[in-house]
C-alpha positions as CSV (number, residue, x, y, z in Angstrom):
1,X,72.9,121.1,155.2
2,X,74.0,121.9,151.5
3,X,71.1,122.8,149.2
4,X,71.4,124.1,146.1
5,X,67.7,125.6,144.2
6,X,67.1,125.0,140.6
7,X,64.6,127.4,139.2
8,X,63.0,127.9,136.3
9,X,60.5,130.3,134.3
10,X,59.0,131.9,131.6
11,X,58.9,135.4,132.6
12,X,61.9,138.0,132.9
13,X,61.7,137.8,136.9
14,X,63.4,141.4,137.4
15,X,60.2,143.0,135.3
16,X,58.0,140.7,137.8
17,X,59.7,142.2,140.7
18,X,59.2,145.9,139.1
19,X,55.2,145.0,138.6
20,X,55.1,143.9,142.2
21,X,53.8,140.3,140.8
22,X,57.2,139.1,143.0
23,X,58.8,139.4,146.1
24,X,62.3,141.3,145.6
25,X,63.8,139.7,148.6
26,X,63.0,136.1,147.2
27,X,64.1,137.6,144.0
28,X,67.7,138.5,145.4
29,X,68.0,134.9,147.0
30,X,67.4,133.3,144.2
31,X,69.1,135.0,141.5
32,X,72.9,134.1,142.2
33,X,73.6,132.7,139.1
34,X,71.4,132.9,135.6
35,X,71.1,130.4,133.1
36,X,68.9,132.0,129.8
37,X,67.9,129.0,128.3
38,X,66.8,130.1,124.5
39,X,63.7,129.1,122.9
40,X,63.6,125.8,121.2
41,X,62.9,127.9,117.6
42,X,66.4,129.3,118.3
43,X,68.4,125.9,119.4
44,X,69.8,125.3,115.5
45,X,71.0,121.4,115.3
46,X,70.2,120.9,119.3
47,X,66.3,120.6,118.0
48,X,66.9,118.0,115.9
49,X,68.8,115.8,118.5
50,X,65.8,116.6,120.3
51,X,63.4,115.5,118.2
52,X,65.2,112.3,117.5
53,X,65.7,111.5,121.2
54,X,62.1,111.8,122.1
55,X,60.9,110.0,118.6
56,X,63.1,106.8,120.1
57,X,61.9,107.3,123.1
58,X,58.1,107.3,122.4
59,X,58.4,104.4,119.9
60,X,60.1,102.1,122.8
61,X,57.2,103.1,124.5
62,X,54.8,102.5,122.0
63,X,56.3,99.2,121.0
64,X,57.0,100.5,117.5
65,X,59.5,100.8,115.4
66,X,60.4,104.2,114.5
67,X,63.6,105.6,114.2
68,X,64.3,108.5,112.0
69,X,63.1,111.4,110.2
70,X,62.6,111.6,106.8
71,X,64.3,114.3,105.0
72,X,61.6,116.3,104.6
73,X,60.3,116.1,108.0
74,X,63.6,117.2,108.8
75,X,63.4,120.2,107.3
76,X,59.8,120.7,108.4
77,X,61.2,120.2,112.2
78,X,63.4,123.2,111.5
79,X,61.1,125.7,110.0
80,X,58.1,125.4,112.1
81,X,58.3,128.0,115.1
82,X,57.6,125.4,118.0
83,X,55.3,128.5,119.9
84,X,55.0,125.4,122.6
85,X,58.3,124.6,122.7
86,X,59.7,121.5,123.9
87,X,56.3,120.7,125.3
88,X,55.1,121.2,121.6
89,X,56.9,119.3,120.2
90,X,56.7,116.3,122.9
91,X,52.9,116.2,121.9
92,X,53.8,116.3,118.2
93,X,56.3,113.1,118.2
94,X,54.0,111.5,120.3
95,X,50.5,111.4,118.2
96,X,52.6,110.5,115.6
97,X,54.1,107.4,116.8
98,X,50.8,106.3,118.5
99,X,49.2,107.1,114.9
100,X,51.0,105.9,113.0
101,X,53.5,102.8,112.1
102,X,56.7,102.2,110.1
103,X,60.7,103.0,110.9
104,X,60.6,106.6,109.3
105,X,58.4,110.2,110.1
106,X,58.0,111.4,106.7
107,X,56.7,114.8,106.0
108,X,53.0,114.0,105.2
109,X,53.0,112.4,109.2
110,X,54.1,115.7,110.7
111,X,52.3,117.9,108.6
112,X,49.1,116.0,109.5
113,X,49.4,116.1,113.0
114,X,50.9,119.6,112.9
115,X,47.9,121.0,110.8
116,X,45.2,118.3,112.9
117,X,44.7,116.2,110.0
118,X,45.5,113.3,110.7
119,X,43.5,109.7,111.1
120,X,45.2,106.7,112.4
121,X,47.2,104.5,110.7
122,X,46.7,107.1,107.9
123,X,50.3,108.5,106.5
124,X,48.7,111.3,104.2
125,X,45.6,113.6,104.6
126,X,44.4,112.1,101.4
127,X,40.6,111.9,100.7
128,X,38.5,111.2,97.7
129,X,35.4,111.7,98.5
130,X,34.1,111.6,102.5
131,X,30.4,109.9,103.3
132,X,27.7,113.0,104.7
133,X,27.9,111.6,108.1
134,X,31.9,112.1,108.7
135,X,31.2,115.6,108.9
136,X,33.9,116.7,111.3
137,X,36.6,115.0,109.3
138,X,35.3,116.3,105.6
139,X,35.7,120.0,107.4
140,X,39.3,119.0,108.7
141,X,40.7,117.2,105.6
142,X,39.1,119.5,102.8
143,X,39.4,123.0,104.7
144,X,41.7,125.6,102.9
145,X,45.2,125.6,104.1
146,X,45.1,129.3,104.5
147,X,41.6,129.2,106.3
148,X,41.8,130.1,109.8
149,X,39.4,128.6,112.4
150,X,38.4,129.4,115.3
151,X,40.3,128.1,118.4
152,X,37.2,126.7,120.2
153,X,36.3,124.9,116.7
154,X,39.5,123.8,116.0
155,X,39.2,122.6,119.7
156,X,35.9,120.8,119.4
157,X,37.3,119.3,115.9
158,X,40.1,117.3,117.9
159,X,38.2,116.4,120.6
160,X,35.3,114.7,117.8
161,X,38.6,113.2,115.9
162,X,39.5,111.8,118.8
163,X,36.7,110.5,120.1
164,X,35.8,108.7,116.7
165,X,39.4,107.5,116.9
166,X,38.8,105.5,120.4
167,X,35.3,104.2,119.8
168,X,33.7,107.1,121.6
169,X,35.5,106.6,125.0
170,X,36.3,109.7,126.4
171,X,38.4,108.0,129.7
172,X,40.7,106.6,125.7
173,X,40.2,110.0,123.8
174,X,41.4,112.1,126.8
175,X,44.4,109.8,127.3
176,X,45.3,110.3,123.6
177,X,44.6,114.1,124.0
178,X,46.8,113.8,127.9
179,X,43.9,115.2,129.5
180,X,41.8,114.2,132.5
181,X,38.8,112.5,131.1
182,X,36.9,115.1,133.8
183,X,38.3,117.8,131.3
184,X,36.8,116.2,128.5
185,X,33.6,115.7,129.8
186,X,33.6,119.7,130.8
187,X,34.3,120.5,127.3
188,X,31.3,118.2,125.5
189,X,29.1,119.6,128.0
190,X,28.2,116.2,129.9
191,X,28.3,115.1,133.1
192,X,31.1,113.1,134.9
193,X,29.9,108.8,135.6
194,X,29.3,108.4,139.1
């Protein structure tokens, strides 16, 4: 038999091995030869061809039609630090081409969705003047850039966005958010259907 293991992590596995979080000897037979793969922040032009790849491939998905990136939202691509790295930005490209429509990501579409603001088929955070009841969306679209909120309200404000979004179906909303509809159901403090 000729195998050959691909592994892959996020941790420095030598320091694991030094905390006792992992076995030396499995260590040693894995580490033959190492590949250090750098963050996607640090991947220069490869993040762009990235982006582009997986913005072509969502919108054949999607059945839509975009196909480049502004610019702008170029730029914006190569400034932000992408914490979540290619996983980040997979969830980024994809609400935008499920929220939006048209053959170029401008820089109002990313910053939306990379700041939560954004409604669908809505290409701009742009609101005049928001009716008492649409609450969640007045805080989202009228808070202070520089405010920070809380993780669990920023949470709770995604979950509501999306929920208005699909009608109030959490088995749609957790789809849009790729989460188990169970998860969502956790989270809003109800109980699963039967």
């Amino acid at each position: 038999m000729d195998v050959r293991i691909v592994c892959a992590t996020n941790r420095n596995p030598l320091e694991e091995v030094r905390a006792g979080r992992f076995r030396e000897d499995l260590y040693y037979r894995l580490h033959v030869i190492s590949i250090q793969m750098p963050p996607l922040r640090e991947r220069g032009s490869d993040m762009r061809l990235i982006a582009e790849s997986l913005l072509l491939e969502y919108s054949e998905e999607e059945n839509k039609s975009f196909n480049r990136f502004s610019p702008e939202a170029a730029a914006m691509l190569a400034a932000y630090e992408w914490p979540g790295n290619v996983r980040e930005m997979q969830n980024v490209i994809r609400q935008i081409v499920v929220l939006n429509n048209g053959e170029e990501v401008d820089g109002a579409m990313l910053q939306a969705v990379l700041t939560g603001t954004m409604s669908p088929g809505v290409s701009a955070p742009v609101v005049d003047s928001v009716p008492e009841t649409d609450m969640v969306s007045q805080t989202v679209l009228n808070a202070d850039s520089t405010e920070i909120l809380p993780l669990w309200k920023m949470e709770e404000l995604h979950i509501q966005r999306a929920l208005a979004d699909c009608n109030d179906s959490i088995p749609k909303a957790a789809a849009l958010l790729e989460v188990s509809p169970s998860t969502l159901y956790r989270k809003l403090g109800k109980k699963d259907p039967p």
